[in-house]
C-alpha positions as CSV (number, residue, x, y, z in Angstrom):
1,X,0.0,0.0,0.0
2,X,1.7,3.3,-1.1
3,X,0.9,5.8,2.0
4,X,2.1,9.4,0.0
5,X,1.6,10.4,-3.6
6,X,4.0,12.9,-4.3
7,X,4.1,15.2,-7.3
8,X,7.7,16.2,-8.3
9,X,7.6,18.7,-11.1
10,X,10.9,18.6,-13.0
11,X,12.8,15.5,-12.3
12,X,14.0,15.0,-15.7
13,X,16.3,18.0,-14.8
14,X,19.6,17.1,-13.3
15,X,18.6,17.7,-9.7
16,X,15.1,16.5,-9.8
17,X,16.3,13.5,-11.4
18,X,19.2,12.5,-9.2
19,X,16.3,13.0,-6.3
20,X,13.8,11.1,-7.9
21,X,16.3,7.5,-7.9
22,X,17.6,9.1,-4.2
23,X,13.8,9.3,-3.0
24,X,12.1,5.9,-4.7
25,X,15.3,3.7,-3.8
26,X,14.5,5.0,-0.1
27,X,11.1,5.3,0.3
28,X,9.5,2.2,-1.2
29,X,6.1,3.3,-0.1
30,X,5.9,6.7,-1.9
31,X,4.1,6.9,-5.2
32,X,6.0,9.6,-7.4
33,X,4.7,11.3,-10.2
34,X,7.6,12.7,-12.2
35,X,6.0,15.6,-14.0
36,X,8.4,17.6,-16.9
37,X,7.8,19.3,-20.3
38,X,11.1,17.4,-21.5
39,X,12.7,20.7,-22.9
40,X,16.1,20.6,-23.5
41,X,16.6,20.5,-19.8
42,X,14.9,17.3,-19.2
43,X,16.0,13.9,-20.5
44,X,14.1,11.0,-19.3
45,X,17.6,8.5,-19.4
46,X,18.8,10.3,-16.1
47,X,15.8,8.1,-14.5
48,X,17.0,4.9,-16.3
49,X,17.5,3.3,-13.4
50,X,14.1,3.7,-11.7
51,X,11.4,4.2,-14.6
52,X,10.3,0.4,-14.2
53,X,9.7,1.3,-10.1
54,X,6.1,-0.1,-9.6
55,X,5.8,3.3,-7.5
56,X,7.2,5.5,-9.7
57,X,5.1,7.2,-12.8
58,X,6.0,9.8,-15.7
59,X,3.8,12.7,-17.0
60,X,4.7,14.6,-19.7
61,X,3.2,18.2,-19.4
62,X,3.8,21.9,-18.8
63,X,3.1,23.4,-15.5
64,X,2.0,26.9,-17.5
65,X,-0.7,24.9,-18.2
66,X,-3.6,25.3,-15.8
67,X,-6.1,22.8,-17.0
68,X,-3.6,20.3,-17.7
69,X,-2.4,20.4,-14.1
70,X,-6.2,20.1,-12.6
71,X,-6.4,16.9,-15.0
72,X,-3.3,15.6,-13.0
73,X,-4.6,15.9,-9.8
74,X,-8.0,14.6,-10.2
75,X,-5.6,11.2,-12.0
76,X,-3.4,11.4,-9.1
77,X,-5.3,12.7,-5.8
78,X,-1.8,14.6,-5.5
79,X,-1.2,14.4,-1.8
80,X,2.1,16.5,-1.4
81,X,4.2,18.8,-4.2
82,X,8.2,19.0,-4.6
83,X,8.7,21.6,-7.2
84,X,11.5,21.7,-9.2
85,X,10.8,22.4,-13.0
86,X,12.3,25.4,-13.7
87,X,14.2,27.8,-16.5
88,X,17.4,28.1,-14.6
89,X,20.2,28.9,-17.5
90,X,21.2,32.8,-16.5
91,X,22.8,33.0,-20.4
92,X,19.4,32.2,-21.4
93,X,17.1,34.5,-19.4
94,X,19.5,37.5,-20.9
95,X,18.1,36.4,-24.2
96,X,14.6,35.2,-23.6
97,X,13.3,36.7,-20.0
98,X,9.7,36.2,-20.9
99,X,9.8,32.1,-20.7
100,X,11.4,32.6,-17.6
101,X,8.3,35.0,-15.9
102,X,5.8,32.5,-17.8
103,X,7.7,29.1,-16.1
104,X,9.3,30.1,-12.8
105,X,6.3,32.6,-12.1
106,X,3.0,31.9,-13.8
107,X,4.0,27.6,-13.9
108,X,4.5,28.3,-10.0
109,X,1.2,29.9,-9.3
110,X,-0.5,27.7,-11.1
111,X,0.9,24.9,-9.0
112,X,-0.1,26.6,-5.9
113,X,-3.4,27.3,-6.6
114,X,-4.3,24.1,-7.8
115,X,-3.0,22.8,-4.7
116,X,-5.1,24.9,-2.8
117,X,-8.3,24.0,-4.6
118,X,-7.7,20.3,-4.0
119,X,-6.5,20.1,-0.4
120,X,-8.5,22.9,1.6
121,X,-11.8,24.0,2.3
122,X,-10.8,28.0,3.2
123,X,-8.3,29.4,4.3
124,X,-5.8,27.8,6.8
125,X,-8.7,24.6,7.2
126,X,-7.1,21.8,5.3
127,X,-9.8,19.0,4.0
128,X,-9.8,16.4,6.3
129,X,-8.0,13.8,4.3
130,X,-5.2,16.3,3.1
131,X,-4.2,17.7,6.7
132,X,-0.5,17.4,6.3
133,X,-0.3,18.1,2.5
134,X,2.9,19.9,1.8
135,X,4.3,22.4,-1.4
136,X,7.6,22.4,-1.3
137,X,9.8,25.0,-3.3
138,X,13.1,24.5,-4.4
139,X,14.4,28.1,-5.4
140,X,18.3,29.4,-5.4
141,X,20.4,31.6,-3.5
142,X,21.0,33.7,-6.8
143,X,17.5,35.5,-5.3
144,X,20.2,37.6,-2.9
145,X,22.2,39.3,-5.2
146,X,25.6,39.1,-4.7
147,X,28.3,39.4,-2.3
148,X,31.6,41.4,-1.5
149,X,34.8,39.7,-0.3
150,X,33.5,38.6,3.1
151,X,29.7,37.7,4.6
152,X,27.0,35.3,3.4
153,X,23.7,34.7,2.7
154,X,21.6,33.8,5.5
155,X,17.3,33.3,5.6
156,X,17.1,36.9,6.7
157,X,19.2,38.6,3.9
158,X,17.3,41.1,1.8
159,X,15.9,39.5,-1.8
160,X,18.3,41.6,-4.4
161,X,18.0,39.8,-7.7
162,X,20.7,40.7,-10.2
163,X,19.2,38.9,-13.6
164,X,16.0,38.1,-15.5
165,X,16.3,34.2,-14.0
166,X,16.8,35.4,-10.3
167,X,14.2,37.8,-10.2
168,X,11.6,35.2,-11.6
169,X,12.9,32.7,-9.1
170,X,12.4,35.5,-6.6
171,X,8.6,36.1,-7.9
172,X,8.0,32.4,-7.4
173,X,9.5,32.6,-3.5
174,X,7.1,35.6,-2.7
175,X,4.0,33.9,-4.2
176,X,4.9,30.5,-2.2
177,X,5.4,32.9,0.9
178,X,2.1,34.7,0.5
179,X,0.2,31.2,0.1
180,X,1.8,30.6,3.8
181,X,0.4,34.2,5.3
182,X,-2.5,34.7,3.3
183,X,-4.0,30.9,3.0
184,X,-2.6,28.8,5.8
185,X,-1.2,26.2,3.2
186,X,1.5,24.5,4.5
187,X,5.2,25.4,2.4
188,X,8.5,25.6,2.7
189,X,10.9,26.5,0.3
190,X,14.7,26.0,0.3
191,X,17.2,28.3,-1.4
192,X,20.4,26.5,-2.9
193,X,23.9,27.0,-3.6
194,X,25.4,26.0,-7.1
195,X,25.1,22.0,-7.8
196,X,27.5,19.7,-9.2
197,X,26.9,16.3,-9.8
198,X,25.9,13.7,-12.3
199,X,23.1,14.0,-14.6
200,X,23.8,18.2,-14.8
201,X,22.9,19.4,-18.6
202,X,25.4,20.2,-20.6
203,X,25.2,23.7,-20.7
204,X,26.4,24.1,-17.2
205,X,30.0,25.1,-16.2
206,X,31.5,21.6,-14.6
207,X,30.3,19.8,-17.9
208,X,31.2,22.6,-20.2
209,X,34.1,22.0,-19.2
210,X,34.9,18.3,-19.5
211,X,33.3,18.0,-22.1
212,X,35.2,20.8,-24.5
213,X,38.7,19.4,-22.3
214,X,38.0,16.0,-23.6
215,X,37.1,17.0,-27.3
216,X,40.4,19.6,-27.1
217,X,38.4,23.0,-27.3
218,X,38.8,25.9,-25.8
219,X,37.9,26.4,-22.4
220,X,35.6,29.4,-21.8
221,X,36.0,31.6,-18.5
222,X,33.7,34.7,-18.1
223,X,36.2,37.8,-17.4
224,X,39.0,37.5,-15.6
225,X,37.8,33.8,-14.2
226,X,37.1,35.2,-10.2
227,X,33.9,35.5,-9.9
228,X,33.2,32.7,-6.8
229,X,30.2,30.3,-6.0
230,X,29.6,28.2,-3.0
231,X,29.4,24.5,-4.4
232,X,27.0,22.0,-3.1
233,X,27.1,17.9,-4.2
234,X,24.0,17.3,-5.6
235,X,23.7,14.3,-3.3
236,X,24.1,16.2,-0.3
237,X,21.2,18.7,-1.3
238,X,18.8,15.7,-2.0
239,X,19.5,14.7,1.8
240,X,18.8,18.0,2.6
241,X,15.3,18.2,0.9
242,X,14.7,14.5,2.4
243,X,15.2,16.7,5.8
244,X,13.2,19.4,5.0
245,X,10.1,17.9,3.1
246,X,9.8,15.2,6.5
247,X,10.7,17.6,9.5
248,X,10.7,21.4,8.7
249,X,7.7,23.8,10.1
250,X,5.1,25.1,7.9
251,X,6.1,28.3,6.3
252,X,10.1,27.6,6.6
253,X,12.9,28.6,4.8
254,X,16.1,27.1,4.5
255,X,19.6,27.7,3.0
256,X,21.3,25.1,2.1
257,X,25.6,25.6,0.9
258,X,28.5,23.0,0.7
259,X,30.9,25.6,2.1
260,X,32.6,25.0,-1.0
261,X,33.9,28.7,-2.3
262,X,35.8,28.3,-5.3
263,X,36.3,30.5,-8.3
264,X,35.3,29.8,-11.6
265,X,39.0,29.5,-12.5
266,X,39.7,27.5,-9.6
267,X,36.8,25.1,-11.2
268,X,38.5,25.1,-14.2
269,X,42.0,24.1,-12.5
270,X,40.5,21.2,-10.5
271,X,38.6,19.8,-13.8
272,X,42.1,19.9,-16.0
273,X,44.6,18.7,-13.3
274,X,42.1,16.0,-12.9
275,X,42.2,14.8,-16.6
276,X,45.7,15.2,-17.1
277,X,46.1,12.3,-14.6
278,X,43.0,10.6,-15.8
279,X,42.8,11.7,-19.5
280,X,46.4,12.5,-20.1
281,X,46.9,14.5,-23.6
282,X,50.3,15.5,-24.8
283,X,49.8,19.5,-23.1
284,X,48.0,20.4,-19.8
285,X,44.3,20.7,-20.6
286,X,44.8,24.4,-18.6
287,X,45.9,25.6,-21.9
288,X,42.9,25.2,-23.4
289,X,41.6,27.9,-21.0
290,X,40.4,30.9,-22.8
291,X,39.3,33.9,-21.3
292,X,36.0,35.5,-22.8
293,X,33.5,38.7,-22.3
294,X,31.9,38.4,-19.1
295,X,28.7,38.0,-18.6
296,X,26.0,41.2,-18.2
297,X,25.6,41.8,-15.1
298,X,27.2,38.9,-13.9
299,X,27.4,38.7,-9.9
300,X,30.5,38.4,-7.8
301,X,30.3,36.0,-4.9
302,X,27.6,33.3,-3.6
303,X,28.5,32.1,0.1
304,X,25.2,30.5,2.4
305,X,25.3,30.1,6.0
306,X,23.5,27.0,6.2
307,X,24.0,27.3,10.0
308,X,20.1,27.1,10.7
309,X,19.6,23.7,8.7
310,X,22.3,22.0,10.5
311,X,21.0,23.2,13.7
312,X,17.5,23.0,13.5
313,X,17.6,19.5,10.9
314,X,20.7,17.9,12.0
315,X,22.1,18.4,8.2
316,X,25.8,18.3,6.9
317,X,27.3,18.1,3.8
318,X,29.2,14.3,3.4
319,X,30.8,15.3,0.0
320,X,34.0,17.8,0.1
321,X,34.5,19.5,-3.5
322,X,37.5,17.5,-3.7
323,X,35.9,14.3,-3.2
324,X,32.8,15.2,-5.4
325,X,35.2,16.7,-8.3
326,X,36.3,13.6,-8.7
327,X,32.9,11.5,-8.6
328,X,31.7,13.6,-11.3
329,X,34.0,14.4,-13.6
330,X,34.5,10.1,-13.4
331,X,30.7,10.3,-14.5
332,X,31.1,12.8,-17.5
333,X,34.7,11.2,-18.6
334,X,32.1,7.6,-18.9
335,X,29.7,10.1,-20.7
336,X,31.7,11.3,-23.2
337,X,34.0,8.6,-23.9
């Protein structure tokens, strides 16, 4: 008998998915319903390993879509939400901000409102059978801004979005917030330091890299290559949602880092001293690094203080960068070669 039914929008994505096989292979009596658009993002082979789970099901659809997304959760009786799906590419939301208002924004109200319909009577009165029905939001810490040389984000630091992405992500926190004040429906959202892990698209920095190392192309670094983020194993953030979706309060928020700062050229570094042990070619792979025009707008530093997750959830990080560089740059070199 499965006792939850658990919608996860976007688990095709790269840290959706790696949850998804994280969250079936440990809780056997949880029915979830993998819901993604499959954009370009999404790629149904990161859930190779679980898509013949008896409790695990796939729904192809668009969370923009209102009517689509009643349809689901009269199919389903949708019980609880984890909400991924997301545009997330900054590059992207420079060119095309109005997908990212219409997804991250719009998709997310949608979501919330739907939610609301199905599990409560009125405000803060839950239907009997949904009392303990949860929306969870995953969001990012790029909803901050940026930081100087010293300090970090904490829970209480002032939303200053810098791009088209961050402020959309930041629209979707306030609406989740206001469903908390306004409604009484139970959330919690968690904002995220930059993941690295297995299964990321290729788009992203980490894979950007291996993968133009191993073909010998050039190795692009916005600027001067110092612009620093705080990396989290994605492996260590799905133990953190586990945490936070079981234990947190109504109405929560949580930061959650690696205490990883690196730059991007210190990324770069690690990912080409690696291969030339690994991969060796006959020159360093750090002289394929190539220096490019920065990024508009591009912020400085990331840092989180995950201080009040450990405290108040017992959470650390397991994985040290050094220790997760390795781990997935062995994953990309399989993927590639």
């Amino acid at each position: 008998m499965l006792d939850k039914t658990i919608l996860i929008t976007g688990g095709a994505g790269f840290i959706g998915s790696n949850f998804i096989e994280y969250f079936i292979k440990k809780y056997s009596n949880y029915h979830i319903i993998n819901l993604d658009l499959l954009t370009y993002a999404g790629d149904l082979s990161n859930l190779h390993e679980v898509e013949n789970c008896q409790n695990y099901s796939f729904e192809k659809g668009d969370i923009r879509d209102r009517f689509f997304l009643m349809s689901l959760f009269d199919k389903y009786d949708i019980q609880h939400i984890i909400h991924f799906a997301a545009e997330s590419h900054v590059d992207n939301s420079i060119k095309d901000p109005a997908i990212f208002a219409e997804t991250n924004v719009i998709g997310t109200l949608n979501l919330l409102d739907i939610a609301k319909q199905h599990w409560m009577d009125a405000p803060f009165l839950y239907k009997e059978k949904y009392q303990g029905s949860r929306f969870y939001h995953i969001s990012t810490d790029e909803v901050y801004g940026t930081l100087g040389e010293i300090g970090y984000f904490t829970e209480q630091t002032p939303y200053a979005p810098n791009s088209p992405y961050s402020a959309s992500k930041a629209g979707s926190d306030m609406l989740v917030r206001s469903y908390y004040h306004t409604f009484g429906m139970n959330v919690v959202t968690t904002n995220c330091s930059n993941n690295y892990g297995p299964k990321q698209h290729d788009e992203k920095l980490i894979p950007t890299l291996i993968r133009k190392a191993l073909h010998g192309e050039p190795l692009p670094i916005y600027g001067d290559g110092n612009n620093i983020r705080d990396w989290l194993f994605v492996e260590d953030h799905c133990n953190a949602i586990d945490l936070v979706f079981h234990k947190a309060k109504a109405g929560e928020t949580y930061l959650i880092g690696g205490h990883n700062e690196r730059t991007t050229l210190e990324i770069a570094y690690a990912v080409c001293e690696y291969l030339d042990k690994k991969v060796p070619s006959e020159k360093s792979y750090k002289e394929l690094i190539q220096f490019v025009t920065d990024r508009p707008g591009h912020d400085f530093r990331y840092a989180i203080d995950a201080s009040k997750l450990e405290s108040d959830l017992g959470w650390q990080a397991k994985e040290t960068f050094e220790t997760g560089i390795i781990k997935t740059i062995d994953w990309y070199i399989h993927k590639y070669m």
